[in-house]
HTML snippet that shows the backbone in 3Dmol.js (N, CA, C, O; Angstrom):
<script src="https://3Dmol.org/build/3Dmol-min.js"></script>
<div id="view" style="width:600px;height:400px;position:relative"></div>
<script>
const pdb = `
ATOM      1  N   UNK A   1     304.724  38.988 222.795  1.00  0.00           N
ATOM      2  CA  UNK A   1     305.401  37.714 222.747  1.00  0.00           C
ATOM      3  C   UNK A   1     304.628  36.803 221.781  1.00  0.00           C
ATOM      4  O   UNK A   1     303.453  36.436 221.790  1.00  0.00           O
ATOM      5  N   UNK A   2     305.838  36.506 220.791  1.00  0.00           N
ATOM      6  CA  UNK A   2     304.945  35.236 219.833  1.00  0.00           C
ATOM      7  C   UNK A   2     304.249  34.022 220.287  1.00  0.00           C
ATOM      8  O   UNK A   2     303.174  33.524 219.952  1.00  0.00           O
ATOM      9  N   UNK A   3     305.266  33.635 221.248  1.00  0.00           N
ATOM     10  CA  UNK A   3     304.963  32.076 222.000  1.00  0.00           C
ATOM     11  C   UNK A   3     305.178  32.017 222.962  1.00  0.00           C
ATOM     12  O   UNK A   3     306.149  32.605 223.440  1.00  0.00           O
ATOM     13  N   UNK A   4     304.133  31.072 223.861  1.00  0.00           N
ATOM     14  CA  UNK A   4     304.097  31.229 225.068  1.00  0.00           C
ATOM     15  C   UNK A   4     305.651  30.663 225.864  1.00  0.00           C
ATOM     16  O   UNK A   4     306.492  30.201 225.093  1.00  0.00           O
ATOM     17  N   UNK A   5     305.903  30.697 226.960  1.00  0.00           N
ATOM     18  CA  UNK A   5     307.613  30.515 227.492  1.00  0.00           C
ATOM     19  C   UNK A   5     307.341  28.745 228.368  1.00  0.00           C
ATOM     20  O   UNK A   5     308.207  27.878 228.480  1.00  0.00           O
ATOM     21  N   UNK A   6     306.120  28.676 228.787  1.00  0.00           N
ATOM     22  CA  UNK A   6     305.349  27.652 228.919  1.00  0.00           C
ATOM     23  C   UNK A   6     304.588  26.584 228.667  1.00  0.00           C
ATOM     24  O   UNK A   6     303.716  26.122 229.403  1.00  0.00           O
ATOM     25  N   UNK A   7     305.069  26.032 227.172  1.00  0.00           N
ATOM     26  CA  UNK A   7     303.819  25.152 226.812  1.00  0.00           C
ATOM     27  C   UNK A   7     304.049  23.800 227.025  1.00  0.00           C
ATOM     28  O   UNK A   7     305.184  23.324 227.028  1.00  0.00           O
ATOM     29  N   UNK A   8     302.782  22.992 227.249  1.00  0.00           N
ATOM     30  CA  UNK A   8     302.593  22.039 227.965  1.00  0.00           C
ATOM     31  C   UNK A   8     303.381  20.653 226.400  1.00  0.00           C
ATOM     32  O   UNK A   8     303.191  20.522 225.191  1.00  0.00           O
ATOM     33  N   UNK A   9     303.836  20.284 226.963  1.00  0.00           N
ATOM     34  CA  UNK A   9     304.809  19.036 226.144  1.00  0.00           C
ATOM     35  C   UNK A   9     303.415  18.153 225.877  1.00  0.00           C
ATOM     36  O   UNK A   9     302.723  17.662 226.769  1.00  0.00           O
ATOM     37  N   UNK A  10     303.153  18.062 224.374  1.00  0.00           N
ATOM     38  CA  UNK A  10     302.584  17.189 223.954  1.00  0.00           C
ATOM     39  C   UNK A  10     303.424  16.382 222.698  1.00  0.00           C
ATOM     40  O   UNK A  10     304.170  17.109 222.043  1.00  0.00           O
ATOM     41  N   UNK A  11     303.380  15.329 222.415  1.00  0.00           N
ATOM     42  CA  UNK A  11     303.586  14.373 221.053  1.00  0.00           C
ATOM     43  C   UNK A  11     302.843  14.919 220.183  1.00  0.00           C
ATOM     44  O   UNK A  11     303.231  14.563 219.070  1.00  0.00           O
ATOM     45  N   UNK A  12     301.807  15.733 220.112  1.00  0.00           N
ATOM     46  CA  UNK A  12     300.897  16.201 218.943  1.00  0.00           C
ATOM     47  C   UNK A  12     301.721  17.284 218.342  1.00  0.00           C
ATOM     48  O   UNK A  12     301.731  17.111 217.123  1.00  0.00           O
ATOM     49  N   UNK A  13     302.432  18.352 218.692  1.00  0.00           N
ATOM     50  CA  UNK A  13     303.138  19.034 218.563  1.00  0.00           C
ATOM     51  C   UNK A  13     304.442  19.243 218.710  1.00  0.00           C
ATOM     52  O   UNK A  13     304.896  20.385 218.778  1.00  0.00           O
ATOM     53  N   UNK A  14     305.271  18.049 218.782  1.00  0.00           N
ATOM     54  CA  UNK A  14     306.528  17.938 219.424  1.00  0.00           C
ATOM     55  C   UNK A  14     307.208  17.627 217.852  1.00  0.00           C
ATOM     56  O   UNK A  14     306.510  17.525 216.842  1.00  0.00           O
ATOM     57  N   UNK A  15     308.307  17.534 217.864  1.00  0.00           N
ATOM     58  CA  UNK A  15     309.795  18.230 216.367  1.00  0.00           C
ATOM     59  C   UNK A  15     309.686  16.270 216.060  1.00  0.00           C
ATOM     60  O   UNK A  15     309.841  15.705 214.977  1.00  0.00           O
ATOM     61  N   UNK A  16     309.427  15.729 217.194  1.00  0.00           N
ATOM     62  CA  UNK A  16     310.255  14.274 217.029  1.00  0.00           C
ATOM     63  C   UNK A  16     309.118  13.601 216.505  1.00  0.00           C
ATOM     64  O   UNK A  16     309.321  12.427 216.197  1.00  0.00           O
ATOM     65  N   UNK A  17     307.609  14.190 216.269  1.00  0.00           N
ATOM     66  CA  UNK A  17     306.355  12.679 216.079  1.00  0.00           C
ATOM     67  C   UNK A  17     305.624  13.400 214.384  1.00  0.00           C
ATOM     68  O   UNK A  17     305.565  14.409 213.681  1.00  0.00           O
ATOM     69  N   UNK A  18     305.302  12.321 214.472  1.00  0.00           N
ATOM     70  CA  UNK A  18     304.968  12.904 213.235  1.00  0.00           C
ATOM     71  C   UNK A  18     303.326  12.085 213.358  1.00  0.00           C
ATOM     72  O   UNK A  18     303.123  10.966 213.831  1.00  0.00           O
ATOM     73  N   UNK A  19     302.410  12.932 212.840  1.00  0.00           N
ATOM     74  CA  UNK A  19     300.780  12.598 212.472  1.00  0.00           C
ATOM     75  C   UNK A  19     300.550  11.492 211.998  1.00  0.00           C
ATOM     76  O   UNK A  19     301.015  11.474 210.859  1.00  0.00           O
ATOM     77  N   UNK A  20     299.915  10.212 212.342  1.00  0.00           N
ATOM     78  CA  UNK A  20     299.704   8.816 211.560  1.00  0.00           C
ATOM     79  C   UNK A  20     298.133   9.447 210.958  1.00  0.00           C
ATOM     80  O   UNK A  20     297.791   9.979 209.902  1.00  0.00           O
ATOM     81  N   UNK A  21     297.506   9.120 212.076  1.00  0.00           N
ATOM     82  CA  UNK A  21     296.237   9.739 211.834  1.00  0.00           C
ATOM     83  C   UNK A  21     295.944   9.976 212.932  1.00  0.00           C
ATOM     84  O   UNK A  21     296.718  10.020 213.889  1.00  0.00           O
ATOM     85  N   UNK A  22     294.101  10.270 212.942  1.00  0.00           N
ATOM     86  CA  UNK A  22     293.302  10.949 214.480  1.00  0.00           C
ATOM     87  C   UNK A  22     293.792  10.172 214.896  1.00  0.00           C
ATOM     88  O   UNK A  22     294.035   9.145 214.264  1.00  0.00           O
ATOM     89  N   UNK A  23     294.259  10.430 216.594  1.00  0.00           N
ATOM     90  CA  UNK A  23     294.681  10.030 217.485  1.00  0.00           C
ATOM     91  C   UNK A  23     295.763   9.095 217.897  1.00  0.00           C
ATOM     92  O   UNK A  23     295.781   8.497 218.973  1.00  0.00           O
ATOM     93  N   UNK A  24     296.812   8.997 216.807  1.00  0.00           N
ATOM     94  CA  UNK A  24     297.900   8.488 216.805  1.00  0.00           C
ATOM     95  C   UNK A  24     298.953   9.368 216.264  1.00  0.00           C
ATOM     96  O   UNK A  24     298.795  10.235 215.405  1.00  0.00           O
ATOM     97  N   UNK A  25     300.096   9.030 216.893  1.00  0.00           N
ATOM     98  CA  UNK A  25     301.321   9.771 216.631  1.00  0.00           C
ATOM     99  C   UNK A  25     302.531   8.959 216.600  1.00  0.00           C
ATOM    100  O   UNK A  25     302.848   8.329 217.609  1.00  0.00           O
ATOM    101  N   UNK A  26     303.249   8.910 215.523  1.00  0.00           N
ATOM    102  CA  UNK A  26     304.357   8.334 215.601  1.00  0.00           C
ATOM    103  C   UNK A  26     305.979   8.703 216.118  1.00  0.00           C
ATOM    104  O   UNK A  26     306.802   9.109 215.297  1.00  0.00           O
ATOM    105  N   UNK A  27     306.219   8.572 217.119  1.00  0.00           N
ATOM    106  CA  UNK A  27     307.082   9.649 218.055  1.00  0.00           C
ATOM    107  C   UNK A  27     309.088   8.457 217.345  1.00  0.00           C
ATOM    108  O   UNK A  27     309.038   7.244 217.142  1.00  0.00           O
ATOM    109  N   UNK A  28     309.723   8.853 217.258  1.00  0.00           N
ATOM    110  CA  UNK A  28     311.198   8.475 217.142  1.00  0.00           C
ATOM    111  C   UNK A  28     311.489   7.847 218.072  1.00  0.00           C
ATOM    112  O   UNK A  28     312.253   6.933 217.760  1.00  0.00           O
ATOM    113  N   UNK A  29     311.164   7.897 219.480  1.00  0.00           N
ATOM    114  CA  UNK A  29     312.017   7.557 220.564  1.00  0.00           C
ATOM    115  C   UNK A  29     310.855   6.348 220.920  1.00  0.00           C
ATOM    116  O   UNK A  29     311.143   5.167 221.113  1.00  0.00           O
ATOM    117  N   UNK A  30     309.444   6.936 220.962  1.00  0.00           N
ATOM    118  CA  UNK A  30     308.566   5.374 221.615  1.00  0.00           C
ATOM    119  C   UNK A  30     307.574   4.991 220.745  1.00  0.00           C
ATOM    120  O   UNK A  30     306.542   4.386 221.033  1.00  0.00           O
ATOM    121  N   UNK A  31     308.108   5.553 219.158  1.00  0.00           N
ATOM    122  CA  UNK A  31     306.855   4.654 218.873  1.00  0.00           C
ATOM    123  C   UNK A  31     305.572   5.439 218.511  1.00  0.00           C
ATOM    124  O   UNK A  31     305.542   6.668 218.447  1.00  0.00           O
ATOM    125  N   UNK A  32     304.017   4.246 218.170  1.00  0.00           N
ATOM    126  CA  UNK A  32     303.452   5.444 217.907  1.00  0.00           C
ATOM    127  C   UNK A  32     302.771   4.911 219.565  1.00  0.00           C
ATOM    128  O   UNK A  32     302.927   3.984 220.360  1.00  0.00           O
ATOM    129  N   UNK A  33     301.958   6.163 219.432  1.00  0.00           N
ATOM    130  CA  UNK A  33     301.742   7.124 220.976  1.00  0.00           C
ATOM    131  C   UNK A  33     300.400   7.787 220.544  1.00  0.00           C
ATOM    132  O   UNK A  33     300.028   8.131 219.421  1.00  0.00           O
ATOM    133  N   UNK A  34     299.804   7.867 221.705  1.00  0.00           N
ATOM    134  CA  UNK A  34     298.570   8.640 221.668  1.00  0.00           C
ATOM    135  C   UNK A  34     298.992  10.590 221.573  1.00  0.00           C
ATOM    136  O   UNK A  34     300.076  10.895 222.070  1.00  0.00           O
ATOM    137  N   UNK A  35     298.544  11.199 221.252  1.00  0.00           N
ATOM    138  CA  UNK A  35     298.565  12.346 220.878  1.00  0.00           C
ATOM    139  C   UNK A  35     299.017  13.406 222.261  1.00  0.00           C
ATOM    140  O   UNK A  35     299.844  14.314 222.180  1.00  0.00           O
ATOM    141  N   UNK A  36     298.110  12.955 223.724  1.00  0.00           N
ATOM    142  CA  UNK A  36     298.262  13.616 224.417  1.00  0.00           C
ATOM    143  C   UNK A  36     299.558  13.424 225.478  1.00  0.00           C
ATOM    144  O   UNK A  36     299.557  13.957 226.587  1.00  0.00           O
ATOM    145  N   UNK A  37     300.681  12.574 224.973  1.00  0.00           N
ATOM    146  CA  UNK A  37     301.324  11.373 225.813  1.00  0.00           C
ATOM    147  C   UNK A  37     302.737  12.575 225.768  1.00  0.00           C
ATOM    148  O   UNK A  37     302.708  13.411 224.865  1.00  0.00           O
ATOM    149  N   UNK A  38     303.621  12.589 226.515  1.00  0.00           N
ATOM    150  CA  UNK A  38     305.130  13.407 225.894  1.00  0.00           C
ATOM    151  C   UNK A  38     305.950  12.197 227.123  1.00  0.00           C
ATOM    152  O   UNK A  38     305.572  11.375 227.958  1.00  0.00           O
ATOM    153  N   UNK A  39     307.377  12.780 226.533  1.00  0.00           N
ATOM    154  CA  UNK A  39     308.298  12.133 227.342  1.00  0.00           C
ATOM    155  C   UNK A  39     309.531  13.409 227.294  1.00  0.00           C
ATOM    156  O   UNK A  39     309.593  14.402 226.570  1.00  0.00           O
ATOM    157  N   UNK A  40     310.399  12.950 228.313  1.00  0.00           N
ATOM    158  CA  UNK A  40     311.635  14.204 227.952  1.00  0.00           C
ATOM    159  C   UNK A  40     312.331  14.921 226.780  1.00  0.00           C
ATOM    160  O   UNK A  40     312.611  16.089 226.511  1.00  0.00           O
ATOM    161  N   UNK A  41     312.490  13.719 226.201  1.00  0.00           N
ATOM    162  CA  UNK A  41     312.692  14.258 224.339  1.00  0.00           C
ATOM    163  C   UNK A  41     312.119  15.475 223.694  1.00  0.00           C
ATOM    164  O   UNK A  41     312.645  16.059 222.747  1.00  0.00           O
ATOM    165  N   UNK A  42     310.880  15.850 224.340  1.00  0.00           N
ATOM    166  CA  UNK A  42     310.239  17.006 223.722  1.00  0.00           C
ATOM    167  C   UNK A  42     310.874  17.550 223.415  1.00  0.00           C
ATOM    168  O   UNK A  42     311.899  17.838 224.035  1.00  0.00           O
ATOM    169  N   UNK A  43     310.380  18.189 221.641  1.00  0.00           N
ATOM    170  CA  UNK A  43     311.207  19.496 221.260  1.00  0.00           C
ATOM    171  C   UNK A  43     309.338  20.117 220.498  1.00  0.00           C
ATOM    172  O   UNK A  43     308.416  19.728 219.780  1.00  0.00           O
ATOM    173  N   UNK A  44     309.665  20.965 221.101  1.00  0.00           N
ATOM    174  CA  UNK A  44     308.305  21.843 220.545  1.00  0.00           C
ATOM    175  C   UNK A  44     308.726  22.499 219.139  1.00  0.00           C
ATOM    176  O   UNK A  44     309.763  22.915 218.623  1.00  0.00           O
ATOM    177  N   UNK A  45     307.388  22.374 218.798  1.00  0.00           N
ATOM    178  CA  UNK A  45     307.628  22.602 217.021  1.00  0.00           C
ATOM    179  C   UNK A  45     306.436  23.475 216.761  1.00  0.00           C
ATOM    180  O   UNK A  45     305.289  23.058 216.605  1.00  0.00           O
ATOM    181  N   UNK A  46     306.803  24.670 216.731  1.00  0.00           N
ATOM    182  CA  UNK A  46     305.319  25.247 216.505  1.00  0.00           C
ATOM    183  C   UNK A  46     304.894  25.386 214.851  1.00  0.00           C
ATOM    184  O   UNK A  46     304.258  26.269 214.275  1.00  0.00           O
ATOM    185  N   UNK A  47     305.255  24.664 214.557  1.00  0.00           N
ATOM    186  CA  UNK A  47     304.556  24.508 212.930  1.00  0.00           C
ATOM    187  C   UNK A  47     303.593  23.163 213.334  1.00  0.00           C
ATOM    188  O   UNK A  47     302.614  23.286 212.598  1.00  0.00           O
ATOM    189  N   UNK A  48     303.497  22.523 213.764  1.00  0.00           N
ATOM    190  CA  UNK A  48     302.713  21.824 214.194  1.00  0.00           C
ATOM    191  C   UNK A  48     301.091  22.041 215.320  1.00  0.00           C
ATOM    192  O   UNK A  48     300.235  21.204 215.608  1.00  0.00           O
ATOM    193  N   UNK A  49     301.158  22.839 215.533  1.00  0.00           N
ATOM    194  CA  UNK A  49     300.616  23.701 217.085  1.00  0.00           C
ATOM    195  C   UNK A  49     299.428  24.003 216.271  1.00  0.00           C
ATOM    196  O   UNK A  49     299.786  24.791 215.395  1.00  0.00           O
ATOM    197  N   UNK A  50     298.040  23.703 216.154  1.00  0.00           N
ATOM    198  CA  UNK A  50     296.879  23.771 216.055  1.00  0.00           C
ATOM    199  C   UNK A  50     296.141  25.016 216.835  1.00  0.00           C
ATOM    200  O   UNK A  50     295.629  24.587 217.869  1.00  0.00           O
ATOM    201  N   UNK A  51     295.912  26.539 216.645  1.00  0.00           N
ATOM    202  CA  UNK A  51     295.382  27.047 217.568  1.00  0.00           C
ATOM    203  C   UNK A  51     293.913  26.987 217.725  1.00  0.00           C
ATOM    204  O   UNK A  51     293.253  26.406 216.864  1.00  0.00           O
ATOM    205  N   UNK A  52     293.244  27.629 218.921  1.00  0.00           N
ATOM    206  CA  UNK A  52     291.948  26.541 218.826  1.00  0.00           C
ATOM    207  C   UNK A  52     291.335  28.012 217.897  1.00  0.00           C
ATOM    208  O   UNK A  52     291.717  29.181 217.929  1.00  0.00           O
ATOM    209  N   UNK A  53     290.260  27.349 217.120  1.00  0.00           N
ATOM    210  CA  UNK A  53     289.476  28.594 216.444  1.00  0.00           C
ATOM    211  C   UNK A  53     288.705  29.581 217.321  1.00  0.00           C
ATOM    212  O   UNK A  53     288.258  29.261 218.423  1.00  0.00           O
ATOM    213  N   UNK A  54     288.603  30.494 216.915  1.00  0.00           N
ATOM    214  CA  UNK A  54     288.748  31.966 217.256  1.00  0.00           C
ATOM    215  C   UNK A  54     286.491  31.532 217.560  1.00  0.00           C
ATOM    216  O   UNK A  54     285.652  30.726 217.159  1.00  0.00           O
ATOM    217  N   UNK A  55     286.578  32.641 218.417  1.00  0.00           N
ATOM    218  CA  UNK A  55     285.233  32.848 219.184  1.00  0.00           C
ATOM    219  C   UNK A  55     284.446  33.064 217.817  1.00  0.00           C
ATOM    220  O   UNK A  55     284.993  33.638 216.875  1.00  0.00           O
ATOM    221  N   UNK A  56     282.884  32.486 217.727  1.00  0.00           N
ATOM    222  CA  UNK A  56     282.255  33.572 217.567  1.00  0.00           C
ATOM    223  C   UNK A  56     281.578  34.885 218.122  1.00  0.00           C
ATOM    224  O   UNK A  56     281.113  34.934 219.261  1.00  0.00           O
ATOM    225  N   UNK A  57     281.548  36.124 217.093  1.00  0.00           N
ATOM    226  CA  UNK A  57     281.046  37.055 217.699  1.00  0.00           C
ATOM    227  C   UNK A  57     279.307  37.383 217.921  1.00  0.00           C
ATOM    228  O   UNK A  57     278.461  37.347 217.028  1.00  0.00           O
ATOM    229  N   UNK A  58     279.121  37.647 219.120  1.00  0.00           N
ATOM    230  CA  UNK A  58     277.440  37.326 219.444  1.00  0.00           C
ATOM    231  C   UNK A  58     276.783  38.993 219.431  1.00  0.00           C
ATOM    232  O   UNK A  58     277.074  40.024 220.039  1.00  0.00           O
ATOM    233  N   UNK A  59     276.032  38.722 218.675  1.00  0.00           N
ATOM    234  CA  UNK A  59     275.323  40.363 217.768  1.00  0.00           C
ATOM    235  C   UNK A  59     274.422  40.277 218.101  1.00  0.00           C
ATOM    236  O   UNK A  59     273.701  41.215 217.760  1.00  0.00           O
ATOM    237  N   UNK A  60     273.813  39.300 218.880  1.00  0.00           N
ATOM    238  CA  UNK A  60     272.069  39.032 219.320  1.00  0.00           C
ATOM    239  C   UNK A  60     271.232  40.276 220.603  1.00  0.00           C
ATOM    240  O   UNK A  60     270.053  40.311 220.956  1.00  0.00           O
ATOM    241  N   UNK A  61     272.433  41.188 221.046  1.00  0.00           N
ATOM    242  CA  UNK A  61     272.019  42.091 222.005  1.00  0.00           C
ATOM    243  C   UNK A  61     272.072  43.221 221.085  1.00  0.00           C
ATOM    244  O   UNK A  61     271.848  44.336 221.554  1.00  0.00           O
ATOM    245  N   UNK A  62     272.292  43.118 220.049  1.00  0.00           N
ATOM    246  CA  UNK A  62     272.871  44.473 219.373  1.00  0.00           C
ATOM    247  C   UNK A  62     271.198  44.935 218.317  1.00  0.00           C
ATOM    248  O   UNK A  62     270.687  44.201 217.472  1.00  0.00           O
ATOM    249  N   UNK A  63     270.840  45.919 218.619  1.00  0.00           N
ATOM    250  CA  UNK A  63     269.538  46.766 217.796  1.00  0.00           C
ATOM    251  C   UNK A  63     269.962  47.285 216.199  1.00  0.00           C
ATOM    252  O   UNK A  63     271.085  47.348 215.697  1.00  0.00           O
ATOM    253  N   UNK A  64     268.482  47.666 215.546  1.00  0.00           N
ATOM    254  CA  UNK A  64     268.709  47.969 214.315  1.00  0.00           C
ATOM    255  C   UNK A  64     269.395  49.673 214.168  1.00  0.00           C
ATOM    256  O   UNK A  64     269.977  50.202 213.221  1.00  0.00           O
ATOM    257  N   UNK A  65     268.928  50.354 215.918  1.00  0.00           N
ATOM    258  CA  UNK A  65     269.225  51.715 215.637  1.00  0.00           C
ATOM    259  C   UNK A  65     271.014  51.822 215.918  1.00  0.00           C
ATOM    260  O   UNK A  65     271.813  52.722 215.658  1.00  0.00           O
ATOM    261  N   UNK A  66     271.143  50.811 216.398  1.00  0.00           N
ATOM    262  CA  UNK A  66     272.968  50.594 216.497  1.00  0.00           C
ATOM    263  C   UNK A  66     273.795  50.914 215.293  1.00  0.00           C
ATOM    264  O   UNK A  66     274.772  51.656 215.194  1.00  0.00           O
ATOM    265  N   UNK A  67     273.183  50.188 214.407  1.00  0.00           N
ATOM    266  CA  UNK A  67     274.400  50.584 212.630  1.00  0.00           C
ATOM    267  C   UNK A  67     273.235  51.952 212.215  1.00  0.00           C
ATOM    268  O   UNK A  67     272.593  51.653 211.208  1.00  0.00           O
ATOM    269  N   UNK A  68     272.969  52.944 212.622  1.00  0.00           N
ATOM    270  CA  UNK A  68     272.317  53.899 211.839  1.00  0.00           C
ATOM    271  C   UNK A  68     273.333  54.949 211.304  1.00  0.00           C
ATOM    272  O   UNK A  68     274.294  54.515 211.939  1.00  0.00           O
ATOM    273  N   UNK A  69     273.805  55.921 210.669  1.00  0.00           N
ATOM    274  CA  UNK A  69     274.540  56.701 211.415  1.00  0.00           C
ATOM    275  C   UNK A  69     273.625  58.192 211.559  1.00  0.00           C
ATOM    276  O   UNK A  69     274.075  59.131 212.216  1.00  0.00           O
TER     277      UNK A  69
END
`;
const viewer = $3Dmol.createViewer("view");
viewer.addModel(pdb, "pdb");
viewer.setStyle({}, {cartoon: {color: "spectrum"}});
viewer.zoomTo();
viewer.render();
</script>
């Protein structure tokens, strides 16, 4: 599954607000709005949808005789 069937209604990511700057959003229906704020209007827009960055990977248990072959 591409996208989750569940996602939580934010203005940061919603079809109707658009980015002012950090922590403001300018929504059609109320205005601008704090980022984490939604109302029924939500329409999820996943071109907008920020995923969070990916782990780093931790090599600090890993030995020199590990990559030998």
């Amino acid at each position: 599954m591409l996208f989750q069937k569940d996602i939580e209604p934010r203005c940061a990511y919603c079809a109707r607000g658009t980015q002012l700057e950090e922590g403001k959003v300018l929504c059609l229906k109320r205005g601008v709005v704090s980022p984490g704020d939604s109302c029924r209007g939500f329409r999820y827009d996943p071109l907008k949808r920020v995923p969070p960055p990916p782990a780093a990977p931790d090599f600090s248990h890993l030995k020199d005789e590990d990559f030998v072959l």
